[in-house]
Biopython code that builds the backbone (N, CA, C, O; Angstrom):
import numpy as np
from Bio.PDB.StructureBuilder import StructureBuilder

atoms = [
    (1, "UNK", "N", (10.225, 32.026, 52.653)),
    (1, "UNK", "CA", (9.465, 32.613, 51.578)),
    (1, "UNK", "C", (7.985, 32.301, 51.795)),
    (1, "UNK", "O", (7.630, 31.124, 51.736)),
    (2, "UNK", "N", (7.287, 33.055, 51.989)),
    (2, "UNK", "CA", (5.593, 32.985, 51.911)),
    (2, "UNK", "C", (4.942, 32.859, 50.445)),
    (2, "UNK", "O", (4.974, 33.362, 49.322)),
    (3, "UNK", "N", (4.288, 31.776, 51.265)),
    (3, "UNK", "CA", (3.467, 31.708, 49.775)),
    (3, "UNK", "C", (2.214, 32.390, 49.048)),
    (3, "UNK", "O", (1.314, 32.715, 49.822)),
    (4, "UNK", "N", (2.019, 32.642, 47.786)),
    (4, "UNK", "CA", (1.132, 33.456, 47.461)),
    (4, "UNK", "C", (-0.289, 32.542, 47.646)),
    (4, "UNK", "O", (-0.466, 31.341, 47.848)),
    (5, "UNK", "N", (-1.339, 33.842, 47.457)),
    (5, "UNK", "CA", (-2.651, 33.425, 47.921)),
    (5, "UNK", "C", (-3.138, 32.146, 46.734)),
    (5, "UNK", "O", (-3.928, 31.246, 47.019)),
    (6, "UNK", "N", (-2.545, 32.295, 45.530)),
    (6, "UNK", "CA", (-3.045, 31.049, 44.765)),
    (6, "UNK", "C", (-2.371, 29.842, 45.094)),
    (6, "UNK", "O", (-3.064, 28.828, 45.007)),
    (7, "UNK", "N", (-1.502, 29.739, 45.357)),
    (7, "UNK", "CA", (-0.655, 28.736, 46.420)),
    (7, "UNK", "C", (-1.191, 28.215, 47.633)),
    (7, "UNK", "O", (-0.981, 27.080, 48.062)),
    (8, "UNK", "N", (-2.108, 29.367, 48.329)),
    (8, "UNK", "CA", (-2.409, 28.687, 49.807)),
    (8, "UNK", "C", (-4.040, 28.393, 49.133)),
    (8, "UNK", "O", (-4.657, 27.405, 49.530)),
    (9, "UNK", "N", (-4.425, 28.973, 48.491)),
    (9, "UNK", "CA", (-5.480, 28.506, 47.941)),
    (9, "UNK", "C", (-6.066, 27.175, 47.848)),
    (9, "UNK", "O", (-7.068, 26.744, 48.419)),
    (10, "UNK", "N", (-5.091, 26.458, 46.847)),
    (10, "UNK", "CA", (-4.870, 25.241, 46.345)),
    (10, "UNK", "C", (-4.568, 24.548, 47.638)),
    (10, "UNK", "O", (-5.488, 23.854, 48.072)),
    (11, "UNK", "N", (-3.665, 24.588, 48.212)),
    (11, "UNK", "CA", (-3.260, 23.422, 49.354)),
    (11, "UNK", "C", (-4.842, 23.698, 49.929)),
    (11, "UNK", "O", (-5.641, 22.789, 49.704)),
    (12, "UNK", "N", (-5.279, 24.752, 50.570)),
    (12, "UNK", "CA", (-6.810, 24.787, 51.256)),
    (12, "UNK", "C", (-7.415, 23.693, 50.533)),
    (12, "UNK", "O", (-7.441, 22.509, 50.867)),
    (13, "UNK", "N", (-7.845, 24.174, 49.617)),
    (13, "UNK", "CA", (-9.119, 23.275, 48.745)),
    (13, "UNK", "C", (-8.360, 21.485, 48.943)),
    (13, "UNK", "O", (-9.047, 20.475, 49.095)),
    (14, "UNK", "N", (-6.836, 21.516, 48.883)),
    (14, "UNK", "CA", (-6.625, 19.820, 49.076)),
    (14, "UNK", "C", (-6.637, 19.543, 50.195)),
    (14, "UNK", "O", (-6.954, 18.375, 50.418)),
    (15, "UNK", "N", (-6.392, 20.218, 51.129)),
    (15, "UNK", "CA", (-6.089, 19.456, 52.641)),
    (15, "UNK", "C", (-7.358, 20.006, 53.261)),
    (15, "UNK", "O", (-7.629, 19.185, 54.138)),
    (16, "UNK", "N", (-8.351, 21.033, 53.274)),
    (16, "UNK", "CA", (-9.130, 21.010, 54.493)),
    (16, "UNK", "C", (-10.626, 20.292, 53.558)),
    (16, "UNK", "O", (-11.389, 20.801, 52.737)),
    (17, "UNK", "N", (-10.554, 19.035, 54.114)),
    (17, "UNK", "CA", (-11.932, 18.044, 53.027)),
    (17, "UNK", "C", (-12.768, 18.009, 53.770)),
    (17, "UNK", "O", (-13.405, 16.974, 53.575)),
    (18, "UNK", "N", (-13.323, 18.792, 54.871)),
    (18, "UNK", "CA", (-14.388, 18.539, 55.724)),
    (18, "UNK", "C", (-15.431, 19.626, 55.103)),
    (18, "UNK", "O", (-15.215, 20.663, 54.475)),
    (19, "UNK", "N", (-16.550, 19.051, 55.480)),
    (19, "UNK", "CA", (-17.659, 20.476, 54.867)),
    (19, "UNK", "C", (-17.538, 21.149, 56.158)),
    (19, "UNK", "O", (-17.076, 20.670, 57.194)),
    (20, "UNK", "N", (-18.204, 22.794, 55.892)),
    (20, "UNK", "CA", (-18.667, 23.393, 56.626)),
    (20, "UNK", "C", (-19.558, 22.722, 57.766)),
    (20, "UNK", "O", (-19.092, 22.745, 58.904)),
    (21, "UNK", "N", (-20.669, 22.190, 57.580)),
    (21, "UNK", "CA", (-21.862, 21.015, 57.703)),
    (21, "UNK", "C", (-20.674, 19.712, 59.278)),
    (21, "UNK", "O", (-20.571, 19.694, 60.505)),
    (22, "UNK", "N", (-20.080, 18.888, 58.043)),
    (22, "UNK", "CA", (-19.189, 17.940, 58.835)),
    (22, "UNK", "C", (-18.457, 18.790, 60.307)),
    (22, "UNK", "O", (-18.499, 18.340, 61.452)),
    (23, "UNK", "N", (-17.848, 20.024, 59.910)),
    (23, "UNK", "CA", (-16.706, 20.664, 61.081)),
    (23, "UNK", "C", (-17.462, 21.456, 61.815)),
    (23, "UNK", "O", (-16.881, 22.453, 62.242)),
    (24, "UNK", "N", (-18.760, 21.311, 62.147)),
    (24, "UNK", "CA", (-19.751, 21.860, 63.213)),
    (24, "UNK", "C", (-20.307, 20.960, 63.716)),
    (24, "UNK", "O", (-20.348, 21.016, 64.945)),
    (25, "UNK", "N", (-20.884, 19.912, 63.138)),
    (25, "UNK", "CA", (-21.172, 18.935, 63.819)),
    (25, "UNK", "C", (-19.655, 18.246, 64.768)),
    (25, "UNK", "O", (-19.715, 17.860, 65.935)),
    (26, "UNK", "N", (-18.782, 18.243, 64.170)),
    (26, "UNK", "CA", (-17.442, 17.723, 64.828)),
    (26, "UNK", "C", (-17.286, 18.395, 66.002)),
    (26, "UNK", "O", (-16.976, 18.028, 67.135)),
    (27, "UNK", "N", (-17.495, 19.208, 65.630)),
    (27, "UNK", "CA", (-17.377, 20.362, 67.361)),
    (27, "UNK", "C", (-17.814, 20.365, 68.380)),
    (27, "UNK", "O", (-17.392, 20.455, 69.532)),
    (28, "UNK", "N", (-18.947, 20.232, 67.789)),
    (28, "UNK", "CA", (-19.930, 19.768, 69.167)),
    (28, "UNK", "C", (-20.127, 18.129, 69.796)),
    (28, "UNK", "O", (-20.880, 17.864, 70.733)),
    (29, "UNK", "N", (-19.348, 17.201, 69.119)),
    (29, "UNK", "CA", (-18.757, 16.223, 69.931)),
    (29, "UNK", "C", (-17.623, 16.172, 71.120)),
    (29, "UNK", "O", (-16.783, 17.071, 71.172)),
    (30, "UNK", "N", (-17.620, 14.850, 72.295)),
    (30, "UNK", "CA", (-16.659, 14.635, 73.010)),
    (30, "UNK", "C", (-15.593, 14.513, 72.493)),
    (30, "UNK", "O", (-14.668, 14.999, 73.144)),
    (31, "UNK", "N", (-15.290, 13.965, 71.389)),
    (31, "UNK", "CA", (-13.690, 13.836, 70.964)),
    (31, "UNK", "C", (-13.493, 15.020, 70.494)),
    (31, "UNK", "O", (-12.262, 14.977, 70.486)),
    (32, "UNK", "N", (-13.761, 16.108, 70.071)),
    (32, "UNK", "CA", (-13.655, 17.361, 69.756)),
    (32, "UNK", "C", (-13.065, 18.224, 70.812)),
    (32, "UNK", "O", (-12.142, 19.029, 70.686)),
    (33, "UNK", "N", (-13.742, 17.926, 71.862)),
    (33, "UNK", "CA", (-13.445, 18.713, 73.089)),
    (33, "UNK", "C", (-12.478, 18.170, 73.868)),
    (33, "UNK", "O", (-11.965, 18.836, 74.767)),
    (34, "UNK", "N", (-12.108, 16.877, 73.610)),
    (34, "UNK", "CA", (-10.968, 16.578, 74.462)),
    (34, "UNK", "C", (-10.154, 16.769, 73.916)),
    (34, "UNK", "O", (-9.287, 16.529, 74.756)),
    (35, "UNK", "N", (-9.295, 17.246, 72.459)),
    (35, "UNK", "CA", (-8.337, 17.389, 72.141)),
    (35, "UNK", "C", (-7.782, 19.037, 72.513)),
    (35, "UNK", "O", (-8.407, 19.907, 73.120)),
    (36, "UNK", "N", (-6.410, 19.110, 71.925)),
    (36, "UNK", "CA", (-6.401, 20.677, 71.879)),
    (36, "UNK", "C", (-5.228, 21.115, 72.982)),
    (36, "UNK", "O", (-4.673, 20.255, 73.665)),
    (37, "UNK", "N", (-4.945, 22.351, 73.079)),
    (37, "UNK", "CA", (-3.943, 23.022, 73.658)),
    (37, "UNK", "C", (-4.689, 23.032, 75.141)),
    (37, "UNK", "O", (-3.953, 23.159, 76.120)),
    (38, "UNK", "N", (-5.840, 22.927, 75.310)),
    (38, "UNK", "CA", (-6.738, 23.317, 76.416)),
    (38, "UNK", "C", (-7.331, 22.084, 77.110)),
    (38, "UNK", "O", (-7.538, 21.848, 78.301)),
    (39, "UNK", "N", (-7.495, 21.526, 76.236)),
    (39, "UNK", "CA", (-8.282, 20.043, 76.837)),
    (39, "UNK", "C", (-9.663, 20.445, 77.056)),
    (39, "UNK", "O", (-10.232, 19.782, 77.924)),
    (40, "UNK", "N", (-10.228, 21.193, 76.598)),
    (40, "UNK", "CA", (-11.562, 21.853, 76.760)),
    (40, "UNK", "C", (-12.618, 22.381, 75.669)),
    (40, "UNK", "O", (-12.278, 21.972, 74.559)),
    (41, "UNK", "N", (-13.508, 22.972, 75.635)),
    (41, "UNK", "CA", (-14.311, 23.696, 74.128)),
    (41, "UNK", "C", (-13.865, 24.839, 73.724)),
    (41, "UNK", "O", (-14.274, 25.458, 72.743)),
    (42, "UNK", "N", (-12.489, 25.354, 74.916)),
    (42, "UNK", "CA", (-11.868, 26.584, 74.041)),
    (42, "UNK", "C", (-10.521, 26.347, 73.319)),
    (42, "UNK", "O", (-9.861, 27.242, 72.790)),
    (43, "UNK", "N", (-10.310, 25.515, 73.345)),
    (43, "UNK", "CA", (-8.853, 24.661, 72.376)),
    (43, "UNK", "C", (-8.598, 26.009, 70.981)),
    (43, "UNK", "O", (-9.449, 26.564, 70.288)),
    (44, "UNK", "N", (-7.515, 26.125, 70.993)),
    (44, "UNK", "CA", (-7.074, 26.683, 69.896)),
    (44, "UNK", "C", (-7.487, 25.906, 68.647)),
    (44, "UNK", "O", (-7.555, 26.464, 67.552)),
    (45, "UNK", "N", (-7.740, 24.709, 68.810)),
    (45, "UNK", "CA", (-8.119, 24.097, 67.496)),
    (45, "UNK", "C", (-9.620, 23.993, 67.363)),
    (45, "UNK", "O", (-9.947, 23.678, 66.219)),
    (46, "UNK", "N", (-10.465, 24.138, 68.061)),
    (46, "UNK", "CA", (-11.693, 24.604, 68.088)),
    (46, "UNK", "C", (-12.048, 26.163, 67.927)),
    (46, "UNK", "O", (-13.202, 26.393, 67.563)),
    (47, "UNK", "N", (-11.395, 27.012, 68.100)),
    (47, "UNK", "CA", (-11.776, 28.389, 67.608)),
    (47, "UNK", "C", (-10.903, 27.976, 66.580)),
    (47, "UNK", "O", (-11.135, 26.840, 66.994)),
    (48, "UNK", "N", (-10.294, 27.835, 65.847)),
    (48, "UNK", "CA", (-9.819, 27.342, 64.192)),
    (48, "UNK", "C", (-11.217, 27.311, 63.492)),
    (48, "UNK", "O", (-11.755, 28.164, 62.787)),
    (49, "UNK", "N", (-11.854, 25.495, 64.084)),
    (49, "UNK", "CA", (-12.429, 25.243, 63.369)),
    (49, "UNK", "C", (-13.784, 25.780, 63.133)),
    (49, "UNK", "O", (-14.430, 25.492, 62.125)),
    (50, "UNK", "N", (-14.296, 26.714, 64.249)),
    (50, "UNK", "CA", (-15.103, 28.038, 63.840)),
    (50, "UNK", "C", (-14.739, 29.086, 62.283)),
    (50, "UNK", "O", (-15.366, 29.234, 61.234)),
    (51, "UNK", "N", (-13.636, 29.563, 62.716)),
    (51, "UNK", "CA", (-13.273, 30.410, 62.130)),
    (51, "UNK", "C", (-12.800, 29.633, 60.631)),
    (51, "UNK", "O", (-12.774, 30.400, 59.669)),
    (52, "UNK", "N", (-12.444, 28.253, 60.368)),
    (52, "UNK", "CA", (-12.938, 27.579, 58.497)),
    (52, "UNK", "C", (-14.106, 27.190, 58.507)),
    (52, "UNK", "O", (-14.282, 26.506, 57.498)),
    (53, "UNK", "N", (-14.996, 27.257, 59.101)),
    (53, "UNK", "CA", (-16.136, 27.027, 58.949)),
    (53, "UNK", "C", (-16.912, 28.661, 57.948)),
    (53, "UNK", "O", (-17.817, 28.749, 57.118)),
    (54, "UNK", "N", (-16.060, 29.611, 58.538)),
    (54, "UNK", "CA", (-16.480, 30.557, 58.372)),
    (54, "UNK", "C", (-16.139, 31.516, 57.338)),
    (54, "UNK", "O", (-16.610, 32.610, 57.027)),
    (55, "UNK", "N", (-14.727, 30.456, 56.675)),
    (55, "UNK", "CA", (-13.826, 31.291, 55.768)),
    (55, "UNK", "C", (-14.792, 30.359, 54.726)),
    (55, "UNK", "O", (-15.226, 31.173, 53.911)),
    (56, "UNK", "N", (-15.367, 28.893, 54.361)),
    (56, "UNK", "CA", (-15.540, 27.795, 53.188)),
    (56, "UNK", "C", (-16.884, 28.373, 53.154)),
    (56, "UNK", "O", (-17.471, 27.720, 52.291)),
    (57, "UNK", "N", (-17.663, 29.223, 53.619)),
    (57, "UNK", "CA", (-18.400, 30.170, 53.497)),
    (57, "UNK", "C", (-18.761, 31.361, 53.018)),
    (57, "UNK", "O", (-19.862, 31.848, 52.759)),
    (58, "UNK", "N", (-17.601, 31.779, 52.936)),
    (58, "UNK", "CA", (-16.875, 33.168, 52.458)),
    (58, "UNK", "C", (-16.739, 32.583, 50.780)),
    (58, "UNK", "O", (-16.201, 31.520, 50.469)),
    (59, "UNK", "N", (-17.241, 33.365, 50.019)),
    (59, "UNK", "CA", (-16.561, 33.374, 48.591)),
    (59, "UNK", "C", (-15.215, 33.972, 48.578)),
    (59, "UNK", "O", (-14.794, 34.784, 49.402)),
    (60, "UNK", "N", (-14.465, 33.405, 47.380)),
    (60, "UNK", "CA", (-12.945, 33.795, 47.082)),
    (60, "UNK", "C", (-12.626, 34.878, 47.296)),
    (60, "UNK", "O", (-11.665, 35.051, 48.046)),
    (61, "UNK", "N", (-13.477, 36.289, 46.580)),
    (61, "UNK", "CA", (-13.022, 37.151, 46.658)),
    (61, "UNK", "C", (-13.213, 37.953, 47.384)),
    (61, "UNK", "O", (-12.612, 39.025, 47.452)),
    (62, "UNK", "N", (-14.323, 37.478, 48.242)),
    (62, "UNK", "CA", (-14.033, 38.385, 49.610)),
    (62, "UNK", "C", (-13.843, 37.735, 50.722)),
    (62, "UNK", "O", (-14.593, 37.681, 51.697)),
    (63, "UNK", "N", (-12.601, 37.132, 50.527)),
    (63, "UNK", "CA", (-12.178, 36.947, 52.168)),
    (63, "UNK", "C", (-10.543, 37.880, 52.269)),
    (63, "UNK", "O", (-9.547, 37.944, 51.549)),
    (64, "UNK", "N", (-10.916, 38.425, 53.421)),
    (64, "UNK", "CA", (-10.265, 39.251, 54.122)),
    (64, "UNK", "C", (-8.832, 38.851, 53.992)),
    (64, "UNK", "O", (-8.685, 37.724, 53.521)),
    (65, "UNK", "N", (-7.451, 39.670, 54.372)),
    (65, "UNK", "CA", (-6.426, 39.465, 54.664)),
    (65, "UNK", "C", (-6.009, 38.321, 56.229)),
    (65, "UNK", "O", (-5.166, 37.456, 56.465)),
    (66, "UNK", "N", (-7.027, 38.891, 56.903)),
    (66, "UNK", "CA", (-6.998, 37.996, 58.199)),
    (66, "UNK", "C", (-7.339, 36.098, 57.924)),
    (66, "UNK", "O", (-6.915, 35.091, 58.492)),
    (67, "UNK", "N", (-8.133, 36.289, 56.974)),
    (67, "UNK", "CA", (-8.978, 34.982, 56.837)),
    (67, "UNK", "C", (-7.762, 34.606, 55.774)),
    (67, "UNK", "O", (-7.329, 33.544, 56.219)),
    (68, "UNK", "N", (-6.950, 34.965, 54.523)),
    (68, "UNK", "CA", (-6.090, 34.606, 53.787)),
    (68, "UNK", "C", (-4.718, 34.080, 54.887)),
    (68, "UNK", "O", (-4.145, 33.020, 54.633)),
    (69, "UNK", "N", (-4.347, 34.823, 55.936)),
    (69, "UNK", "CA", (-3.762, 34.609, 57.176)),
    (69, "UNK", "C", (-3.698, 33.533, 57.787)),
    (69, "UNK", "O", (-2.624, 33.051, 58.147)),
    (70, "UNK", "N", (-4.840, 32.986, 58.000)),
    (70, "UNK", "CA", (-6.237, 32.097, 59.111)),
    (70, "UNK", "C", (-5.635, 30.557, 58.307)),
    (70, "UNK", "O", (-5.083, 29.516, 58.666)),
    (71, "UNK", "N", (-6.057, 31.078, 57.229)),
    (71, "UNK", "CA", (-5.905, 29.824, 55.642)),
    (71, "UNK", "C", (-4.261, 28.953, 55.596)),
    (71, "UNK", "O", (-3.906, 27.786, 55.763)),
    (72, "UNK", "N", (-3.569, 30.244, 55.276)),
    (72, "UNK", "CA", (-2.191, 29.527, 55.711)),
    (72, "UNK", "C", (-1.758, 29.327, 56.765)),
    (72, "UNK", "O", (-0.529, 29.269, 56.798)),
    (73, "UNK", "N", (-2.322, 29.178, 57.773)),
    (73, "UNK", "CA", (-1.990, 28.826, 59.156)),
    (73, "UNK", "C", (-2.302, 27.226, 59.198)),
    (73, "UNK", "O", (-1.527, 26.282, 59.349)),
    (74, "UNK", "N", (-3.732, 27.257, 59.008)),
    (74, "UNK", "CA", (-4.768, 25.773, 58.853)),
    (74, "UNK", "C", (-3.598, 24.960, 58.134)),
    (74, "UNK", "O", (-3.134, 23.927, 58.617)),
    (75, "UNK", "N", (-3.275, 25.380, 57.239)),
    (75, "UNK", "CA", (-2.309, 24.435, 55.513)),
    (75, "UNK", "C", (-1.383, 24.053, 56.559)),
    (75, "UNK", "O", (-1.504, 22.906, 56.988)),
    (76, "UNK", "N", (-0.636, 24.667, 56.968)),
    (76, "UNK", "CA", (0.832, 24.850, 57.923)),
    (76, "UNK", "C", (0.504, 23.635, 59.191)),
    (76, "UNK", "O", (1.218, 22.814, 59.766)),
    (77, "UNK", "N", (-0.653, 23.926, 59.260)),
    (77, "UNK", "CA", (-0.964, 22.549, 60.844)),
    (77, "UNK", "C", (-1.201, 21.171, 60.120)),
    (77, "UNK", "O", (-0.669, 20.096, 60.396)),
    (78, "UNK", "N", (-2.366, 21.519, 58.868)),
    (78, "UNK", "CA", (-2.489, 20.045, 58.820)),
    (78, "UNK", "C", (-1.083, 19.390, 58.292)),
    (78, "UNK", "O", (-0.704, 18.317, 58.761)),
    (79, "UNK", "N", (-0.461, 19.963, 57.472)),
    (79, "UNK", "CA", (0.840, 19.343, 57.008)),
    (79, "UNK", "C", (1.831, 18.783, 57.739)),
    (79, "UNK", "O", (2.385, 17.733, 57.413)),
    (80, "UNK", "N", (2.202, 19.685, 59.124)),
    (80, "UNK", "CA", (3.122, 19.258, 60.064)),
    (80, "UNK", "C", (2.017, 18.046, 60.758)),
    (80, "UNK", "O", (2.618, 17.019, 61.076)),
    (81, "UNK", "N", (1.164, 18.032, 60.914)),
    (81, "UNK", "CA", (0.375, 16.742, 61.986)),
    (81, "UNK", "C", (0.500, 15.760, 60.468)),
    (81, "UNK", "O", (1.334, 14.855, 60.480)),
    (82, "UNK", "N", (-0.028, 15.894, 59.672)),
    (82, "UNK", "CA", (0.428, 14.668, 58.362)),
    (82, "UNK", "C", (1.290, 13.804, 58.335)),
    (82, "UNK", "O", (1.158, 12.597, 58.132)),
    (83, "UNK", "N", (2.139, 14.359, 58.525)),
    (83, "UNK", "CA", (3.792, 13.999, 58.765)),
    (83, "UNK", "C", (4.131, 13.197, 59.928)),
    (83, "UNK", "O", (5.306, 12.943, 60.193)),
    (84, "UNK", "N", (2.853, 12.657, 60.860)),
    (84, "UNK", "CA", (2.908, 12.099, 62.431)),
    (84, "UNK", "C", (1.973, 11.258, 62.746)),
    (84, "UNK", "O", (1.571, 11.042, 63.890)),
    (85, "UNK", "N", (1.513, 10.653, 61.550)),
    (85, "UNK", "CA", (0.529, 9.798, 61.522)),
    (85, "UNK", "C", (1.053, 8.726, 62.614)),
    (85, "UNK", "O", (2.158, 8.203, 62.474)),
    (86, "UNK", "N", (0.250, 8.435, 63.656)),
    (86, "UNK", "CA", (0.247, 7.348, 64.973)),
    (86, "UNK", "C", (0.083, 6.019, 64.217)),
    (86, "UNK", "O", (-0.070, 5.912, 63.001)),
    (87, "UNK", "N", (0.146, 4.877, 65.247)),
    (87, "UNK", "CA", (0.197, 3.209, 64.647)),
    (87, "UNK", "C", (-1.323, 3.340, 64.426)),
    (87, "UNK", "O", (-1.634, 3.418, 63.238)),
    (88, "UNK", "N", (-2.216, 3.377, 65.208)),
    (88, "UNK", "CA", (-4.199, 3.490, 65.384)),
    (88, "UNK", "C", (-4.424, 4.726, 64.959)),
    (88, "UNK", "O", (-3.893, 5.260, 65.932)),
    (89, "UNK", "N", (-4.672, 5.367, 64.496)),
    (89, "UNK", "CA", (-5.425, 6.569, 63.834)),
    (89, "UNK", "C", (-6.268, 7.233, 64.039)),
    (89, "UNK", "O", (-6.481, 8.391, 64.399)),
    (90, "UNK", "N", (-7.124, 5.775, 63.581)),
    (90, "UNK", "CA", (-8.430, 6.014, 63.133)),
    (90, "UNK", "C", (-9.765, 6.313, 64.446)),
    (90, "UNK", "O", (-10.952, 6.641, 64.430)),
    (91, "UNK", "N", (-9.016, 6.068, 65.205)),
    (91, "UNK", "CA", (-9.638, 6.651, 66.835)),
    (91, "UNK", "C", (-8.382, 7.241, 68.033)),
    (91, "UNK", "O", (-7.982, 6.980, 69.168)),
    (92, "UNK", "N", (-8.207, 7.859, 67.301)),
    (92, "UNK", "CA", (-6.512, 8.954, 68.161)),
    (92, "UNK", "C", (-7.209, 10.377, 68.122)),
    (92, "UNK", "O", (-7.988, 10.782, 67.259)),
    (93, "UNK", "N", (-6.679, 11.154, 69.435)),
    (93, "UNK", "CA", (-6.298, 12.278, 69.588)),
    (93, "UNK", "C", (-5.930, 13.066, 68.528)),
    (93, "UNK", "O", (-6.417, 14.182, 68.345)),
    (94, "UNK", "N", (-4.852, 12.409, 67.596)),
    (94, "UNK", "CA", (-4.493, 13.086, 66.400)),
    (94, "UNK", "C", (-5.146, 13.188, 65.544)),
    (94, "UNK", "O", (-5.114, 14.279, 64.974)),
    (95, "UNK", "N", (-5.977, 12.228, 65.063)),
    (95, "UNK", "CA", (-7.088, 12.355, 64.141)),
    (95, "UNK", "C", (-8.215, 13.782, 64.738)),
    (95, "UNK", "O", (-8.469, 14.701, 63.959)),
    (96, "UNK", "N", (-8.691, 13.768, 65.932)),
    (96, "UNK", "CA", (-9.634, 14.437, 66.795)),
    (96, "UNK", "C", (-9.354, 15.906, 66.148)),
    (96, "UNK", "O", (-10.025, 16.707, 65.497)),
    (97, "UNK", "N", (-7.856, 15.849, 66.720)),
    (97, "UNK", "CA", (-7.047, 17.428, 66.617)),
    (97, "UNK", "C", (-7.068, 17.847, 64.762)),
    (97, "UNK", "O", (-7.222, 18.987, 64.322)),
    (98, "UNK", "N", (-6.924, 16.921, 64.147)),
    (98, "UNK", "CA", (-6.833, 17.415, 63.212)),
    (98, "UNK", "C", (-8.050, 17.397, 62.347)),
    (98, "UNK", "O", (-7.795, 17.663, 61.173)),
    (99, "UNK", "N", (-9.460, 17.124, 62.645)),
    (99, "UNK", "CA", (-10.396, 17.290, 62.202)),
    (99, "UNK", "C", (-11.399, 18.773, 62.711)),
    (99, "UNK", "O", (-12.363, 19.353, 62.211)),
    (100, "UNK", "N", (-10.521, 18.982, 64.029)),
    (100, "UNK", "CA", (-10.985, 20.383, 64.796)),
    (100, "UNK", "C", (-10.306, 21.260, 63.316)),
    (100, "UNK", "O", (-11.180, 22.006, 62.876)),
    (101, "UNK", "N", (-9.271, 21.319, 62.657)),
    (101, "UNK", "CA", (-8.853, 21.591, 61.341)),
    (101, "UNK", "C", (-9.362, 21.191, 60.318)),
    (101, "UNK", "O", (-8.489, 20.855, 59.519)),
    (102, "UNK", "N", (-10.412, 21.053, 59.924)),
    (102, "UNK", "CA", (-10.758, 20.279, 59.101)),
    (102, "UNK", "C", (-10.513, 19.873, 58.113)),
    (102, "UNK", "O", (-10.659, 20.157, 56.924)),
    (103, "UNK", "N", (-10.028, 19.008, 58.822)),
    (103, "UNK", "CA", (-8.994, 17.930, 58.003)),
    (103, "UNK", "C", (-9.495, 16.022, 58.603)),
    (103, "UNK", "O", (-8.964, 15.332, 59.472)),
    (104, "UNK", "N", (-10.282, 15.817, 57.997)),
    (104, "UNK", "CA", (-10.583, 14.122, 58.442)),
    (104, "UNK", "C", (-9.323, 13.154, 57.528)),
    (104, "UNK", "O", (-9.569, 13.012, 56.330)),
    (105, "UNK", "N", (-8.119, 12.559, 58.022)),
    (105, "UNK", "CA", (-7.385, 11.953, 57.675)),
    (105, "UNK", "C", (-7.933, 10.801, 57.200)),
    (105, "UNK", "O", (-7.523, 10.552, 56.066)),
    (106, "UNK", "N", (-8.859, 9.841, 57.720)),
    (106, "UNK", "CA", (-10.111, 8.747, 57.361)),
    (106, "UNK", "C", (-10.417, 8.678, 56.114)),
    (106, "UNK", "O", (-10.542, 7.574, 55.582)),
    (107, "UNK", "N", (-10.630, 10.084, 55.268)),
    (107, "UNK", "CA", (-11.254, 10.565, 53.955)),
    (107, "UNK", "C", (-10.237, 9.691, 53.322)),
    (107, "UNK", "O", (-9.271, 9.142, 53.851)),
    (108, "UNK", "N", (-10.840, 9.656, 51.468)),
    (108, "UNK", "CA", (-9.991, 8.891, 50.504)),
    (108, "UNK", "C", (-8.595, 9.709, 50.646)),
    (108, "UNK", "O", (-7.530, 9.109, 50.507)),
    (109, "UNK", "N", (-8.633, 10.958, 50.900)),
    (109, "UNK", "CA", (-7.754, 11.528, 50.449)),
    (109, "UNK", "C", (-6.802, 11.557, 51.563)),
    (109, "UNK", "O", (-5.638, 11.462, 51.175)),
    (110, "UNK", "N", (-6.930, 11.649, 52.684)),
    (110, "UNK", "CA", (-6.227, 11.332, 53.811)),
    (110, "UNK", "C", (-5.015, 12.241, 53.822)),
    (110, "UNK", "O", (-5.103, 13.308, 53.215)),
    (111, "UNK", "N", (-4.063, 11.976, 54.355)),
    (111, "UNK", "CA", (-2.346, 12.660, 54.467)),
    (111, "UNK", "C", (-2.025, 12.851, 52.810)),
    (111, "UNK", "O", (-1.625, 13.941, 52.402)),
    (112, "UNK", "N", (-2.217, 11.783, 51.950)),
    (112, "UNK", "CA", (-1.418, 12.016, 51.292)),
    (112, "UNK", "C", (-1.087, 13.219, 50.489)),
    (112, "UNK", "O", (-0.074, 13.235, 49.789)),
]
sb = StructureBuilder()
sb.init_structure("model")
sb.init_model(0)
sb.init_chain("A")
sb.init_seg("    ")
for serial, (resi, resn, name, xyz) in enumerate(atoms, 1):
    if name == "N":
        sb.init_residue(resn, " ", resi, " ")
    sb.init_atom(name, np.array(xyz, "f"), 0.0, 1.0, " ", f" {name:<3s}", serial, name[0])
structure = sb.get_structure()
């Protein structure tokens, strides 16, 4: 069952806590670039974190079907990586990968 847009809404606004600001500067770091499907600056999780950079930009009502798409995809990653929190964290790959999502696990709000 898919969830409706006020549904993916809400999880957005709780799980992706990075600013626009924070997930560009993140990008253009080394730990940014070493994570990812690629091991490189074209990582699937780096064109992500372009593309929420670009949706937390976007007002509500006009973001596109693609970008509502984009949204529950992001929700869908950080949740399954949540769920896999490592012994060290706080300087892991996993943290890296999931801030290319912007998602900083570090924050108060973290996984939970």
């Amino acid at each position: 069952m898919s969830k409706s847009r006020d549904e993916i809404w809400q999880e957005w606004r709780d799980r992706v806590n990075m600013s626009p600001k924070e997930i560009e500067d993140f990008l253009q770091t080394e730990e940014s670039r070493s994570v990812g499907d690629t091991g490189d600056a074209n990582s699937t999780g780096r064109d992500s974190g372009k593309r929420i950079v670009e949706i937390k930009r976007t007002d509500k009502d006009d973001l596109s079907d693609g970008q509502w798409d984009h949204m529950a995809k992001v929700v869908g990653y950080i949740n399954r990586h949540c769920a896999q929190v490592p012994n060290d964290p706080e300087q892991s790959d996993w943290r890296w990968s999931l801030m290319n999502w912007g998602h900083d696990p570090m924050k108060d709000d973290g996984c939970a």
